[in-house]
C-alpha positions in Angstrom: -10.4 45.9 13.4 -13.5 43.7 12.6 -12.2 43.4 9.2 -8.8 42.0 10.7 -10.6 39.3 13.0 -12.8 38.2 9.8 -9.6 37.9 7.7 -7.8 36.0 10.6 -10.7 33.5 11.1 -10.9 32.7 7.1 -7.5 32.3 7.1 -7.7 29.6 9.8 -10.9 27.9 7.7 -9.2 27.9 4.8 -5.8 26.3 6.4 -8.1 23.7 7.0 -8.8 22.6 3.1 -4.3 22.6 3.2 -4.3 19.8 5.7 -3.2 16.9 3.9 -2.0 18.6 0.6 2.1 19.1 -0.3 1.5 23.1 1.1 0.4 21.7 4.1 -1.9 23.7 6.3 0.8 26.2 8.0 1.5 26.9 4.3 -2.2 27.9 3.6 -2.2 29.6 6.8 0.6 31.8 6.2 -0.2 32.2 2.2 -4.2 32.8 3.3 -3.0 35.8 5.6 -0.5 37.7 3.9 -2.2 37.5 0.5 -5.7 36.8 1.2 -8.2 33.9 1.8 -9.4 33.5 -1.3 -6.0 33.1 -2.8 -4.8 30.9 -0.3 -7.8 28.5 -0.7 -7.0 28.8 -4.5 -3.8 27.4 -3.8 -4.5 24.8 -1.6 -7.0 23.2 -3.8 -4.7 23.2 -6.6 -1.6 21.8 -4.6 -1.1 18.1 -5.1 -2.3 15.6 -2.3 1.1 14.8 0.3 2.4 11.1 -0.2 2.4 9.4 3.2 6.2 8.5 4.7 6.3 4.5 4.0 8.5 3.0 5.5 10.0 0.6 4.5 12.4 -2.1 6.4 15.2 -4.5 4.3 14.1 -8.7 4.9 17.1 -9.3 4.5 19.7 -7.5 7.1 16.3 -5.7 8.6 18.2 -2.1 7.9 15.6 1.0 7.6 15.3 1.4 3.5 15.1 5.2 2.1 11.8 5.3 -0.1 12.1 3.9 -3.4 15.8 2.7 -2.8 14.9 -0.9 -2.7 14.0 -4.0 -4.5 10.8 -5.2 -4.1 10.5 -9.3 -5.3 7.1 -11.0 -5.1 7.8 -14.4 -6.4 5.5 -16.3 -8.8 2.8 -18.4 -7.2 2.8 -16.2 -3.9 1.4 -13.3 -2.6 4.4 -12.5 -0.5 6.3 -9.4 -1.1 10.0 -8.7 0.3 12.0 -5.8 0.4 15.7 -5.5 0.0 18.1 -2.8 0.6 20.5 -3.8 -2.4 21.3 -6.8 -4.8 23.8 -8.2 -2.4 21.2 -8.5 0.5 18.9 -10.2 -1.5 21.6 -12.7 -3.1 22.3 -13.5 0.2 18.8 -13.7 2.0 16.2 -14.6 -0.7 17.3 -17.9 -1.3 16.7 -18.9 2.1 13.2 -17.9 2.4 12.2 -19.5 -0.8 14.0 -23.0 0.4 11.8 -22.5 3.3 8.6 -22.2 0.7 10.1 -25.1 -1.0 10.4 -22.7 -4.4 13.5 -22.6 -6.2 14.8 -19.2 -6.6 18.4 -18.4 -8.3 20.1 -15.1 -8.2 19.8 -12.9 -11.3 21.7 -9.6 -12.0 
């Protein structure tokens, strides 16, 4: 019984070093209990870091973007970056804000 409290209590420490990683820490959790601590800690420091959720919003029609379905344009001489959902937006949109900046900006394809 003491055994099963000690390898229920390592599992929860070693969930902990899974926060943060792809497995995530239920992952460890579950992976630290049924095979054992050690291996679950194993796998957990060898699972890659999780990417955080960007997200990302079109400047053009302001539509929610999926992750790395856009086109990102940072125009020369500025430090400003916009984000558009497809080529079409940006044809449409882009000009405008670099006649605001005074920069003249035509459409390529």
């Amino acid at each position: 019984m003491v055994l099963f409290i000690i390898w229920i209590g390592l599992s929860f420490l070693v969930a902990f070093a899974g926060n943060g990683k792809k497995i995530g820490y239920g992952g460890t959790f579950l992976l630290s209990l049924l095979l054992s601590p050690l291996i679950g800690l194993i796998i957990a420091l060898v699972s890659g870091s999780a990417e955080p959720i960007k997200k990302v919003t079109c400047d053009g029609c302001r539509k929610p973007i999926i992750k790395g379905d856009y086109i990102r344009i940072t125009p020369v001489g500025t430090k400003d970056q916009y984000d558009y959902c497809s080529k079409e937006c940006r044809n449409e949109f882009h000009p405008k804000y670099m006649k605001e900046k005074g920069i003249e900006w035509i459409p390529s394809n």
